[in-house]
PQR file of N, CA, C, O and H, with PARSE charges and radii, in Angstrom:
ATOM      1  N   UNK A   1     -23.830  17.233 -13.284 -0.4000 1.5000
ATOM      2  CA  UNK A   1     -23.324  16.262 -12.329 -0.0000 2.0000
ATOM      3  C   UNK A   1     -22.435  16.973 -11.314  0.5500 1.7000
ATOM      4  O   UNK A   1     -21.811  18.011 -11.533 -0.5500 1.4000
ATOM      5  N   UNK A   2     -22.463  16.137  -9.942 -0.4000 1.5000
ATOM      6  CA  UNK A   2     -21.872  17.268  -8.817 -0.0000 2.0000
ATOM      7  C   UNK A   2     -20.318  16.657  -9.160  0.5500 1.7000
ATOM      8  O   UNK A   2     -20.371  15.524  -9.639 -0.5500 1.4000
ATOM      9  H   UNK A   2     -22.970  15.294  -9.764  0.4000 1.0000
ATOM     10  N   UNK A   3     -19.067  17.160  -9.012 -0.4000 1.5000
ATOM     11  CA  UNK A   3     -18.192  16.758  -8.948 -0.0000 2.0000
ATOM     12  C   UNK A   3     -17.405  16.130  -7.245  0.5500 1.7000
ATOM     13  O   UNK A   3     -16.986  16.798  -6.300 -0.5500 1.4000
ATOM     14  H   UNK A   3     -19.024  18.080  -8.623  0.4000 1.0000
ATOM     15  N   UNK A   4     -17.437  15.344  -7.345 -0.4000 1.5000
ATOM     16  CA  UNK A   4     -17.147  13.961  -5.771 -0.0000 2.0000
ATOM     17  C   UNK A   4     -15.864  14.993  -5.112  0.5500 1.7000
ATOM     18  O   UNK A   4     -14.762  15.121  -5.643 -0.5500 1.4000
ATOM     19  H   UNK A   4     -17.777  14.801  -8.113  0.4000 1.0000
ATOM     20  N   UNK A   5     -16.257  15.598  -3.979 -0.4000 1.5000
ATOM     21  CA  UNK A   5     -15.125  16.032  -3.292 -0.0000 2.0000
ATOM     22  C   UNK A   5     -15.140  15.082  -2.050  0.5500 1.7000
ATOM     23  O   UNK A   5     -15.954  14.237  -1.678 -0.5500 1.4000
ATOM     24  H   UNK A   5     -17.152  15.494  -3.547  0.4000 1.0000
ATOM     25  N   UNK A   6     -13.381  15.731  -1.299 -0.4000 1.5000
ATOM     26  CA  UNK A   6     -13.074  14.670  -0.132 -0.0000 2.0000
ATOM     27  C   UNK A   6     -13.618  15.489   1.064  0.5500 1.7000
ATOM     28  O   UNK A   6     -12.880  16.396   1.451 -0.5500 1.4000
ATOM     29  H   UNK A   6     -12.720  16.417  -1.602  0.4000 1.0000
ATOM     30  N   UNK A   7     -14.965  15.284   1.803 -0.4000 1.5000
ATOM     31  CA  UNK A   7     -15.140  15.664   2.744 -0.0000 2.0000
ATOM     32  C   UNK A   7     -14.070  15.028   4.333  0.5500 1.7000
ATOM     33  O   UNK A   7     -13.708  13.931   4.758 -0.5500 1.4000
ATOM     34  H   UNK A   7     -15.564  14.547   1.489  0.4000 1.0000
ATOM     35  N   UNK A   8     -13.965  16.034   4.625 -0.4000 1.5000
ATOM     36  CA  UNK A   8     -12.866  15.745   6.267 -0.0000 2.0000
ATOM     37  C   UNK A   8     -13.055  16.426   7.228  0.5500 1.7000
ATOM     38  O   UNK A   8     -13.008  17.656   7.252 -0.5500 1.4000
ATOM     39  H   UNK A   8     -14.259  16.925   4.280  0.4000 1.0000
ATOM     40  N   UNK A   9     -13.346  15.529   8.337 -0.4000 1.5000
ATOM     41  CA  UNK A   9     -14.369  16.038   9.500 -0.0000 2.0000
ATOM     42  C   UNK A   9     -12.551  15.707  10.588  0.5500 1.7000
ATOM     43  O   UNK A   9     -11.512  15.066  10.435 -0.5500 1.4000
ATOM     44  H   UNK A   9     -13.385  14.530   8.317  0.4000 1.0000
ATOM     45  N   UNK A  10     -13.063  16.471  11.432 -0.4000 1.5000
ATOM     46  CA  UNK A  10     -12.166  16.700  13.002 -0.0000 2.0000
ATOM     47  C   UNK A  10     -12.806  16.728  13.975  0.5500 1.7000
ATOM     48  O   UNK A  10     -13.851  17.380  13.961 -0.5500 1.4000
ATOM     49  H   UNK A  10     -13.907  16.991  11.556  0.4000 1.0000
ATOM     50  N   UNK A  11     -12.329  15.911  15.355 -0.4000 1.5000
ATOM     51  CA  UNK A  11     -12.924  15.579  16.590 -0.0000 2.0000
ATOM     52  C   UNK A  11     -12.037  15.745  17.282  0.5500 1.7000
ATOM     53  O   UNK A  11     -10.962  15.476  16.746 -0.5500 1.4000
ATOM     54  H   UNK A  11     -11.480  15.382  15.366  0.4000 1.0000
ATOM     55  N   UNK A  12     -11.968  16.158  18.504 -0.4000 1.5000
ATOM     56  CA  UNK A  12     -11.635  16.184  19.246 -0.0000 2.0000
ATOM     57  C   UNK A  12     -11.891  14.887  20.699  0.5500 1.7000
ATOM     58  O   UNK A  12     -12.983  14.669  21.223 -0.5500 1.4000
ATOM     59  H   UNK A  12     -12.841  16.377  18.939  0.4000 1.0000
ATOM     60  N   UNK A  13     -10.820  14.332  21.009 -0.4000 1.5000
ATOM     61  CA  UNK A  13     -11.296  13.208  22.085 -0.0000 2.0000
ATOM     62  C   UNK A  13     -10.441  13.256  23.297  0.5500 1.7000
ATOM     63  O   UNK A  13      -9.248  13.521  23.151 -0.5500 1.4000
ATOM     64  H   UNK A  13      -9.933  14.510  20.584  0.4000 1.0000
ATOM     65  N   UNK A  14     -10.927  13.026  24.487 -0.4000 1.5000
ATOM     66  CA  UNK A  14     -10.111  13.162  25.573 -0.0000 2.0000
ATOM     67  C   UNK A  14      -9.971  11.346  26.121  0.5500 1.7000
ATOM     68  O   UNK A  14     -10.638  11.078  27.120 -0.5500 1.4000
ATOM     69  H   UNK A  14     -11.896  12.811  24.607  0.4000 1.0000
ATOM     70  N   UNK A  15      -9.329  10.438  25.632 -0.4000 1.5000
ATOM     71  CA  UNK A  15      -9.034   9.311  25.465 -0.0000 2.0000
ATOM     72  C   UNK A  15      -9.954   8.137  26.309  0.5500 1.7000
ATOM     73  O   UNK A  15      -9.506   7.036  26.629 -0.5500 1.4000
ATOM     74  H   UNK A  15      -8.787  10.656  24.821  0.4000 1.0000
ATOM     75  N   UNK A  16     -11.548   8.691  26.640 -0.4000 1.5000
ATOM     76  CA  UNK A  16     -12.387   7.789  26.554 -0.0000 2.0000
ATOM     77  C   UNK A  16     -12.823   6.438  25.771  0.5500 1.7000
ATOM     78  O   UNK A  16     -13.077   6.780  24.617 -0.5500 1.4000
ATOM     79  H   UNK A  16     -11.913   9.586  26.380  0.4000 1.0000
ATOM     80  N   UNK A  17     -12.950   5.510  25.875 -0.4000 1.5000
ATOM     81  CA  UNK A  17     -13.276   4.355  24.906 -0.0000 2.0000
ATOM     82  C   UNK A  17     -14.441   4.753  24.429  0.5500 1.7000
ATOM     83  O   UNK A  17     -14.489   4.731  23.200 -0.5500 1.4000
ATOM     84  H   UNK A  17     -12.744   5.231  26.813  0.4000 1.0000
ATOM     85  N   UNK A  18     -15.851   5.278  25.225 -0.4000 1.5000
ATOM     86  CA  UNK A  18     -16.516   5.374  24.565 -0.0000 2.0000
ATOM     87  C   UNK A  18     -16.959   6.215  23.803  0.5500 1.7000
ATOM     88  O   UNK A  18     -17.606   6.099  22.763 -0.5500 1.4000
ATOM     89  H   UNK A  18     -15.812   5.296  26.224  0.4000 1.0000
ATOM     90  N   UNK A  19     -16.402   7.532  24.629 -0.4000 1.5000
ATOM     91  CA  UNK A  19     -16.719   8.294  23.022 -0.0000 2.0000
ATOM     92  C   UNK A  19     -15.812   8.372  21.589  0.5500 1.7000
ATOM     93  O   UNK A  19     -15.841   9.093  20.592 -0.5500 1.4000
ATOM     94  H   UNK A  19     -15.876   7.627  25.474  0.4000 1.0000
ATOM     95  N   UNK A  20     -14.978   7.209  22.054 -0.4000 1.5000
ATOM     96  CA  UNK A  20     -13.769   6.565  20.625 -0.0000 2.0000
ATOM     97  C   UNK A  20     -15.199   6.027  19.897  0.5500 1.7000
ATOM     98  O   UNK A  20     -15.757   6.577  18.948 -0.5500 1.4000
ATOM     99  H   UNK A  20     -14.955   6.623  22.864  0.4000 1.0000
ATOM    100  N   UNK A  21     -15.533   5.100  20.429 -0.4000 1.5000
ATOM    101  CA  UNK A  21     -16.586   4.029  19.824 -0.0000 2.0000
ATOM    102  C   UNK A  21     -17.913   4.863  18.966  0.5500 1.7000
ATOM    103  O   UNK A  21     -18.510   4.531  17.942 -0.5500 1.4000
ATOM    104  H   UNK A  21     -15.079   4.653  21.200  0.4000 1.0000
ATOM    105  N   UNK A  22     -18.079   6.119  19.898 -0.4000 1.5000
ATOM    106  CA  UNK A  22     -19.379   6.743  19.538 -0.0000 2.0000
ATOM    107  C   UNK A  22     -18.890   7.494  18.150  0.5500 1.7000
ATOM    108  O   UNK A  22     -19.482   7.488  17.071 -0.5500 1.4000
ATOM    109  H   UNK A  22     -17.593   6.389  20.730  0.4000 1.0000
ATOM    110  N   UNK A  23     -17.906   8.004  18.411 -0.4000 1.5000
ATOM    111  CA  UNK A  23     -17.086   8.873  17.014 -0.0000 2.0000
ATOM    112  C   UNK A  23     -16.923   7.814  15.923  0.5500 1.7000
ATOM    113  O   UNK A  23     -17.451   8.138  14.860 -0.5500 1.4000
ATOM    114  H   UNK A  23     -17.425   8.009  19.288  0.4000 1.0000
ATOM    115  N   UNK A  24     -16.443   6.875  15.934 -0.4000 1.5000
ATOM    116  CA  UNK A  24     -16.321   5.713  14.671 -0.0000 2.0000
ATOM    117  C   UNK A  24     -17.720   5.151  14.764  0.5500 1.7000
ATOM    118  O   UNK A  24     -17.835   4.130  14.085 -0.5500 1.4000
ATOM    119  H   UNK A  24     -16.014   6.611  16.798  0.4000 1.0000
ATOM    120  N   UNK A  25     -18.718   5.480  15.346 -0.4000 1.5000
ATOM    121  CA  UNK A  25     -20.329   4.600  15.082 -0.0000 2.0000
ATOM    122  C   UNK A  25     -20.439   5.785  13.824  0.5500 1.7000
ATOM    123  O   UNK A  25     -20.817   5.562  12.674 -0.5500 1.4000
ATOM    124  H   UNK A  25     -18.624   6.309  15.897  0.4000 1.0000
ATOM    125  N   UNK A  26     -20.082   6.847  14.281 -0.4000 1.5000
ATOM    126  CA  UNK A  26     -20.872   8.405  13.336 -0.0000 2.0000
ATOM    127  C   UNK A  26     -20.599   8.227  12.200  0.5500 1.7000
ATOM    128  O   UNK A  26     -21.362   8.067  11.247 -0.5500 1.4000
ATOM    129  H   UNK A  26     -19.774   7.028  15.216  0.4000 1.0000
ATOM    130  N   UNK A  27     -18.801   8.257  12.253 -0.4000 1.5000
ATOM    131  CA  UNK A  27     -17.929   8.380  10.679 -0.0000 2.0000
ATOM    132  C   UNK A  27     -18.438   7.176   9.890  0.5500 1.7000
ATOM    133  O   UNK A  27     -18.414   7.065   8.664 -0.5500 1.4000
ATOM    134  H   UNK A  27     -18.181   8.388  13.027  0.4000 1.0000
ATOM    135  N   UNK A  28     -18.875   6.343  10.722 -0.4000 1.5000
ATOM    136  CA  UNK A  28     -19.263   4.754  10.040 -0.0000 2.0000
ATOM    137  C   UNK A  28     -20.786   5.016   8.828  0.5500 1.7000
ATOM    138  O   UNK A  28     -20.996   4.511   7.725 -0.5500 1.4000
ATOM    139  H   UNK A  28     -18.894   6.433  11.718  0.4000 1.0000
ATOM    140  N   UNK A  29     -21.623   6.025   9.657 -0.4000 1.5000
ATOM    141  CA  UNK A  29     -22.665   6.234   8.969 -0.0000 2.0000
ATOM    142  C   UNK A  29     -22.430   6.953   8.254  0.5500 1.7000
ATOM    143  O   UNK A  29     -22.907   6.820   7.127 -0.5500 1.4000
ATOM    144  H   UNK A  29     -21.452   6.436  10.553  0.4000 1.0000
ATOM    145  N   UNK A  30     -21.460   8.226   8.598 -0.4000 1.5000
ATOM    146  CA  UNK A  30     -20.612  10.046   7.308 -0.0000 2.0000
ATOM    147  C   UNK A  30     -20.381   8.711   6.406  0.5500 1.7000
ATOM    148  O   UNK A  30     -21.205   8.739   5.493 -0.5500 1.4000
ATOM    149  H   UNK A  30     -21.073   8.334   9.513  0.4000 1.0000
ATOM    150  N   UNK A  31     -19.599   7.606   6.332 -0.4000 1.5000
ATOM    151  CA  UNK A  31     -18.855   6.386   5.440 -0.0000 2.0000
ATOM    152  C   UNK A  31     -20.304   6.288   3.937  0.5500 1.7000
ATOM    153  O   UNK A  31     -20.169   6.325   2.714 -0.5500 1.4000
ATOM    154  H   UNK A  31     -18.928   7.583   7.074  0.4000 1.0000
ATOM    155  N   UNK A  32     -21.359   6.179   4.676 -0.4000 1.5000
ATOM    156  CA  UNK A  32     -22.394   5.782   3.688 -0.0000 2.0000
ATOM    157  C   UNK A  32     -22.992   6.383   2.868  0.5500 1.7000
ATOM    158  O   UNK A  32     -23.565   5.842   1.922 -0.5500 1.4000
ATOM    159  H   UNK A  32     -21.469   6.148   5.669  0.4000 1.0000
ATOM    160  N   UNK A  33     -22.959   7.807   3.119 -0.4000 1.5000
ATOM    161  CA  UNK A  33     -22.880   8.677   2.344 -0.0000 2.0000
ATOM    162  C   UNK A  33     -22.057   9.575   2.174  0.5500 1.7000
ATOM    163  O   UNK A  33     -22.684  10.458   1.591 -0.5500 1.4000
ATOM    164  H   UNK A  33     -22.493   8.246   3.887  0.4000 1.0000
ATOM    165  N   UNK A  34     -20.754   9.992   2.362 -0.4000 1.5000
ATOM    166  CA  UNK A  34     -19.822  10.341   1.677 -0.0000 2.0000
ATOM    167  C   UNK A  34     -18.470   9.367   1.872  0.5500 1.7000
ATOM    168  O   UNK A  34     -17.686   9.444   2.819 -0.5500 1.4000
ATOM    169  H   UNK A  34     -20.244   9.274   2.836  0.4000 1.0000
ATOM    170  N   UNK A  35     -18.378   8.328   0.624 -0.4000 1.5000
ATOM    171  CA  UNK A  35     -17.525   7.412   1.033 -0.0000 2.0000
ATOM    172  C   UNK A  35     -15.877   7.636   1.228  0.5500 1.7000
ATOM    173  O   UNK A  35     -15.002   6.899   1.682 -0.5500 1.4000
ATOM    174  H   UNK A  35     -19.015   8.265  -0.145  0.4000 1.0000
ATOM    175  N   UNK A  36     -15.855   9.202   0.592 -0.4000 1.5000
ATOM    176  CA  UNK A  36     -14.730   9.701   0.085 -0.0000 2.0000
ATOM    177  C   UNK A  36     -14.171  10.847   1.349  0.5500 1.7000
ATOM    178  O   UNK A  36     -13.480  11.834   1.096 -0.5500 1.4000
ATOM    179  H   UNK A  36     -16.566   9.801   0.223  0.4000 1.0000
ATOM    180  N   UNK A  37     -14.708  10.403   2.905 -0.4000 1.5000
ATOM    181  CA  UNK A  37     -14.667  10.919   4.104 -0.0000 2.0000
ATOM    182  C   UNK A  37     -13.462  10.545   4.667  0.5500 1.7000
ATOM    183  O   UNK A  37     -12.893   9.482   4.422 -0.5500 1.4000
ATOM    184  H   UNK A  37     -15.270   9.602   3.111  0.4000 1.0000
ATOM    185  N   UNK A  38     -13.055  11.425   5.437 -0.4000 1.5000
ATOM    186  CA  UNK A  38     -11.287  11.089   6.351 -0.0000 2.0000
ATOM    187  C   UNK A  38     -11.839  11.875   7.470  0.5500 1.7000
ATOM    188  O   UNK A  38     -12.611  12.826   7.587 -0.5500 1.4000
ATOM    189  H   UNK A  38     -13.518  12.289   5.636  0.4000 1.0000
ATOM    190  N   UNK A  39     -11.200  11.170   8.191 -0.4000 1.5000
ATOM    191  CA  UNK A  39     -11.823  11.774   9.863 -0.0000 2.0000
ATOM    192  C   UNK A  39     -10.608  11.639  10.643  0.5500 1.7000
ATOM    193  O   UNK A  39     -10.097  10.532  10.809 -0.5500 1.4000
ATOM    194  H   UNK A  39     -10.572  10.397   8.097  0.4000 1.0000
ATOM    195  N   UNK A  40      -9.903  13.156  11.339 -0.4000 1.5000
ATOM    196  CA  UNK A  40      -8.746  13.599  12.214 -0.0000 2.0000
ATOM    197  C   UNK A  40      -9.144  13.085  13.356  0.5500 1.7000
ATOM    198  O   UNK A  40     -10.357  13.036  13.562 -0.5500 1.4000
ATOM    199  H   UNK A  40     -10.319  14.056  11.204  0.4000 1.0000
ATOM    200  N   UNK A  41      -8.424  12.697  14.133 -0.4000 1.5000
ATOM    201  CA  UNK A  41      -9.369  12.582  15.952 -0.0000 2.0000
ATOM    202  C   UNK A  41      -7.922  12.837  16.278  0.5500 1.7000
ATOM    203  O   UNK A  41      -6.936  12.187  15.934 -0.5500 1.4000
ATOM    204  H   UNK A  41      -7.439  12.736  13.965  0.4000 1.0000
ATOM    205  N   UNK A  42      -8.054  14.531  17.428 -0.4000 1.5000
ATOM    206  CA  UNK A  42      -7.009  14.423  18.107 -0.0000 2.0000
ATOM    207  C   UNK A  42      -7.471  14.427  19.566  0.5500 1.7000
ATOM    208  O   UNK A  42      -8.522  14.858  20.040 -0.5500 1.4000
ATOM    209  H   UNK A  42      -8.856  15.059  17.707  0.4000 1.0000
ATOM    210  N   UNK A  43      -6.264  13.749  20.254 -0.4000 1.5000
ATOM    211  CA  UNK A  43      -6.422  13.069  21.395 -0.0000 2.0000
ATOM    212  C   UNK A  43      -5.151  13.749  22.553  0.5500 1.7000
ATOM    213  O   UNK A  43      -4.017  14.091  22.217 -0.5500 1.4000
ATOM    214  H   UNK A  43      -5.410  13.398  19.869  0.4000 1.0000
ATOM    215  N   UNK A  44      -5.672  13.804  23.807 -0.4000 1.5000
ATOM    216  CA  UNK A  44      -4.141  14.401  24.653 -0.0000 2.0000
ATOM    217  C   UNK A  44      -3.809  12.745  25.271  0.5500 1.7000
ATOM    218  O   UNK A  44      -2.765  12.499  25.875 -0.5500 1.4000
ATOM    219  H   UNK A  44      -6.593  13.527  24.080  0.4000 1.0000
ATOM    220  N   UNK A  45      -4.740  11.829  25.040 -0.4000 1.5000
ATOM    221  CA  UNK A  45      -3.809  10.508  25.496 -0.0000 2.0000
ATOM    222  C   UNK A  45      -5.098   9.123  25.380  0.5500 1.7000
ATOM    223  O   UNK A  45      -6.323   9.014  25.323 -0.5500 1.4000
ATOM    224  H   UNK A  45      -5.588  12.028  24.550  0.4000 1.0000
ATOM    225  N   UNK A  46      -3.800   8.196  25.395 -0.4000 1.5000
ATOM    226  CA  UNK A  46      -4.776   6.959  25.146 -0.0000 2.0000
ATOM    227  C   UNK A  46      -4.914   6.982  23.302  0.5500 1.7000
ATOM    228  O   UNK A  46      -5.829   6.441  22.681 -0.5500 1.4000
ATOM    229  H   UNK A  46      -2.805   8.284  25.441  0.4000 1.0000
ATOM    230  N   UNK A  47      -3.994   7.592  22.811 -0.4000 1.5000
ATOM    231  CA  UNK A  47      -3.582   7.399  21.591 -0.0000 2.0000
ATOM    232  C   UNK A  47      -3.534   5.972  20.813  0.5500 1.7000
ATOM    233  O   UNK A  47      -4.268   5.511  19.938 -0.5500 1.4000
ATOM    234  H   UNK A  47      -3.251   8.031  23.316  0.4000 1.0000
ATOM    235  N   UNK A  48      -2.376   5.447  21.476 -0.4000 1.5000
ATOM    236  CA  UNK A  48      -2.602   3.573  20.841 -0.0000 2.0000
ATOM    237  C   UNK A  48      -3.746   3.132  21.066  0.5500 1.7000
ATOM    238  O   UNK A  48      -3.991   2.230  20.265 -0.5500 1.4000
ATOM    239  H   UNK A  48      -1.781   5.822  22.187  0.4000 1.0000
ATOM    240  N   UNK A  49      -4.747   3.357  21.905 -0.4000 1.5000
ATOM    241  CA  UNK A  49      -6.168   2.429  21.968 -0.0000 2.0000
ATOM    242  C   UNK A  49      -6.906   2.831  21.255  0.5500 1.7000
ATOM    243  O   UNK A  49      -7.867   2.144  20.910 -0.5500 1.4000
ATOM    244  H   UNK A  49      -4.548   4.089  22.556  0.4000 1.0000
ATOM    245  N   UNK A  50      -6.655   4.410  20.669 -0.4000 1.5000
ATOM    246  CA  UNK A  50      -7.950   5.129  19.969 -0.0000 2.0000
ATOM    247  C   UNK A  50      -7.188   4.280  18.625  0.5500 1.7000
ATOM    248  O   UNK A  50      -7.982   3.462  18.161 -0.5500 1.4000
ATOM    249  H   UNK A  50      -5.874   4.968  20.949  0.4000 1.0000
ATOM    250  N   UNK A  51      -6.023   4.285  17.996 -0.4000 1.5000
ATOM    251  CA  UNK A  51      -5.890   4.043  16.646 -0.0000 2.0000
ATOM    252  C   UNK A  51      -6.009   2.495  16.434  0.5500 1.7000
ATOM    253  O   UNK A  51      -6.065   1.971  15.321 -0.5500 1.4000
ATOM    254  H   UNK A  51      -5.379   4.950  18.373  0.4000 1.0000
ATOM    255  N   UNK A  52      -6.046   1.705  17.831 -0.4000 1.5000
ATOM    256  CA  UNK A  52      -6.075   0.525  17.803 -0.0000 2.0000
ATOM    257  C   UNK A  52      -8.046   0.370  17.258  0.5500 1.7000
ATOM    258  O   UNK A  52      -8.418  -0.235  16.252 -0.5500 1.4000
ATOM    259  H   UNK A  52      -6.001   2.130  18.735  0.4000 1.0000
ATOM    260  N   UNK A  53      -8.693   0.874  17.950 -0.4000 1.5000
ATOM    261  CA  UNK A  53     -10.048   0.649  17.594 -0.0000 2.0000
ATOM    262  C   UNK A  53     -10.312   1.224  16.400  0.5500 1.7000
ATOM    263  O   UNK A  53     -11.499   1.460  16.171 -0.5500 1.4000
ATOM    264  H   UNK A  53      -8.390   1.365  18.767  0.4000 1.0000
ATOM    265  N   UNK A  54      -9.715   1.438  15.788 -0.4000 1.5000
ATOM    266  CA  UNK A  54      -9.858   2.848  14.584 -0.0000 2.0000
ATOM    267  C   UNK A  54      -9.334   2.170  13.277  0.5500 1.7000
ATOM    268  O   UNK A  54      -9.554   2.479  12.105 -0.5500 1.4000
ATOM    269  H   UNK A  54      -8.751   1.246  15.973  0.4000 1.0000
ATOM    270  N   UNK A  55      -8.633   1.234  13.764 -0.4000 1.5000
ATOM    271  CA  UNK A  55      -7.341   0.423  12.551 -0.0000 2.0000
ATOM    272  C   UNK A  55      -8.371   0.236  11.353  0.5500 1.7000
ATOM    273  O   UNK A  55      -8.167   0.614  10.200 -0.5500 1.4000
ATOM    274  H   UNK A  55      -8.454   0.983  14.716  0.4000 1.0000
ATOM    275  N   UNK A  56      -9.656  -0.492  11.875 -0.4000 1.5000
ATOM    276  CA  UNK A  56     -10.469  -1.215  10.364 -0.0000 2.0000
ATOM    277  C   UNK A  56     -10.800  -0.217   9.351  0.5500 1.7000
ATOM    278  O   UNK A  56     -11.357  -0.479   8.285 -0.5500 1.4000
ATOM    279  H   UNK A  56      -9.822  -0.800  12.812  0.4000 1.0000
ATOM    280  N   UNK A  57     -10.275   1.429   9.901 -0.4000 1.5000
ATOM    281  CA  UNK A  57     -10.980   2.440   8.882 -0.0000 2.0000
ATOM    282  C   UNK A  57      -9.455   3.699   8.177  0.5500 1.7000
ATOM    283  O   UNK A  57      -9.027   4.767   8.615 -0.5500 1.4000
ATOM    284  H   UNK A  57      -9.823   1.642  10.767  0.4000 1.0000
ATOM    285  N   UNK A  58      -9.165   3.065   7.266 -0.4000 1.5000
ATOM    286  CA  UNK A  58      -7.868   3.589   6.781 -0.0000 2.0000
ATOM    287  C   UNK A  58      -7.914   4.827   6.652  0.5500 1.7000
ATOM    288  O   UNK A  58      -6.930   5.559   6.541 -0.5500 1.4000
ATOM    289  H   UNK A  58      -9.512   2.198   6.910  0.4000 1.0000
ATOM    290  N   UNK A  59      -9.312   5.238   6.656 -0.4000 1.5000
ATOM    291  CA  UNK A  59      -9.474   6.851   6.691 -0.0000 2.0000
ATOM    292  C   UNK A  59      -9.489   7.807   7.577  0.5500 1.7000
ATOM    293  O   UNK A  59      -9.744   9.009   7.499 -0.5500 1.4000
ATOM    294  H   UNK A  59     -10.111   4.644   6.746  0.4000 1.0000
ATOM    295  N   UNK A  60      -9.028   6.764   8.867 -0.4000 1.5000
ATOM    296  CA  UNK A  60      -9.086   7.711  10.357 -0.0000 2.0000
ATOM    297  C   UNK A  60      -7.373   7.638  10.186  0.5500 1.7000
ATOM    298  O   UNK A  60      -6.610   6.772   9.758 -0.5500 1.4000
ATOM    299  H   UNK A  60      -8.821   5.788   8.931  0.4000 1.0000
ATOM    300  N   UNK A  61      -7.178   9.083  10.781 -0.4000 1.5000
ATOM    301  CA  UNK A  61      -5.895   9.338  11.361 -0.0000 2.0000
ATOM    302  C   UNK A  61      -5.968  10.238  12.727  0.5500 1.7000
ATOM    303  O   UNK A  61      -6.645  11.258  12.853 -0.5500 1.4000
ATOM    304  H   UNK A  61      -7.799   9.786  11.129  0.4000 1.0000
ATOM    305  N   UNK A  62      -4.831   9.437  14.077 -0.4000 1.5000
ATOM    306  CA  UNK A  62      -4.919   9.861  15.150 -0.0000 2.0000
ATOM    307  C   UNK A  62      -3.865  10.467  15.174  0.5500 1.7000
ATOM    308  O   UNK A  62      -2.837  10.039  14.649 -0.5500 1.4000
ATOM    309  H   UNK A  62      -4.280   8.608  13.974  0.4000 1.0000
ATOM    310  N   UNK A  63      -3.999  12.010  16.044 -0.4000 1.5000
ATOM    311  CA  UNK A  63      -2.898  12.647  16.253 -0.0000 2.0000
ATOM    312  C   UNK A  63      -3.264  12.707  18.163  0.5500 1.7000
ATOM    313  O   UNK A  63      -4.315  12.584  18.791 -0.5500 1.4000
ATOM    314  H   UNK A  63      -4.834  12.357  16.471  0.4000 1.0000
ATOM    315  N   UNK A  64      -1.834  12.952  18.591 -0.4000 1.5000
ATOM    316  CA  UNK A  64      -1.738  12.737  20.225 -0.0000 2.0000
ATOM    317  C   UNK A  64      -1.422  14.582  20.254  0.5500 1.7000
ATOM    318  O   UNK A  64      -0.542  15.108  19.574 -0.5500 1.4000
ATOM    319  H   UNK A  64      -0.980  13.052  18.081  0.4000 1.0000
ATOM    320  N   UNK A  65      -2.290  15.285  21.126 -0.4000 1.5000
ATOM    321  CA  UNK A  65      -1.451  16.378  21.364 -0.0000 2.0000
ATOM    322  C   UNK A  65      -0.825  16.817  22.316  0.5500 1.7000
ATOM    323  O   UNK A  65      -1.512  16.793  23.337 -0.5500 1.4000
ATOM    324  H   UNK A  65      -3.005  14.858  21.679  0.4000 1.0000
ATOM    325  N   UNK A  66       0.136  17.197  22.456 -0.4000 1.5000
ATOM    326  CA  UNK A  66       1.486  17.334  22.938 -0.0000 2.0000
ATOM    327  C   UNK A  66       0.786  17.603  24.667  0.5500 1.7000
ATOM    328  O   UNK A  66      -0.408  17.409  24.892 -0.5500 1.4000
ATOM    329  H   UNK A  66       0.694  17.216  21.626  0.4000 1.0000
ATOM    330  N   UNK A  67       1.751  18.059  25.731 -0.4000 1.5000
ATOM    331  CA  UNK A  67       0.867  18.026  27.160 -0.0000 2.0000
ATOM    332  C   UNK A  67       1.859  19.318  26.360  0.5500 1.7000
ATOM    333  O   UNK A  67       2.715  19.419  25.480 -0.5500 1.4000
ATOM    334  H   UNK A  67       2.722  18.216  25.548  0.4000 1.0000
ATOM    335  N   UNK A  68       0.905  20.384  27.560 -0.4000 1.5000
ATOM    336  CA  UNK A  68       0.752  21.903  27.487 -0.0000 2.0000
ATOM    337  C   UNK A  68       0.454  23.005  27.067  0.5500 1.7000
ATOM    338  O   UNK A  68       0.531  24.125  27.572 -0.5500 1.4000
ATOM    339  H   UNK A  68       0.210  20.302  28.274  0.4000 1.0000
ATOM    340  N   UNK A  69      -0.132  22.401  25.464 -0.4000 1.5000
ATOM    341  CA  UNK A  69      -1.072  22.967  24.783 -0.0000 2.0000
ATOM    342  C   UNK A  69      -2.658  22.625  25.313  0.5500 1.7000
ATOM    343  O   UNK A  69      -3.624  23.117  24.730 -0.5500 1.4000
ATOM    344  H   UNK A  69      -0.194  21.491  25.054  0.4000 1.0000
TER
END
């Protein structure tokens, strides 16, 4: 038997809605077969709208990155 690890994927987003939407369509399907998935999305802005669309999936966490990096 395989032993269930936590797969965790990272994206990168430049605070588009839709490729917010297109990234949570993906993780939605990663969800169905590995249910035990967490998905990073960092963002340089438009932070509250990405975690606002993101809220229904406790396994997304948004980070904002800083301006000048």
């Amino acid at each position: 038997m395989r032993p269930s690890h936590k797969s965790q994927f990272i994206t990168v987003l430049f605070g588009s809605m839709g490729d917010t939407l297109m990234a949570l369509a993906l993780f939605d399907d990663i969800l169905s077969v590995a249910p035990n998935a967490s998905l990073l999305i960092l963002t340089r802005r438009n932070a509250a709208m990405i975690r606002t669309l993101a809220s229904e999936y406790p396994q997304v966490e948004v980070r904002e990155i800083p301006n000048g990096f």
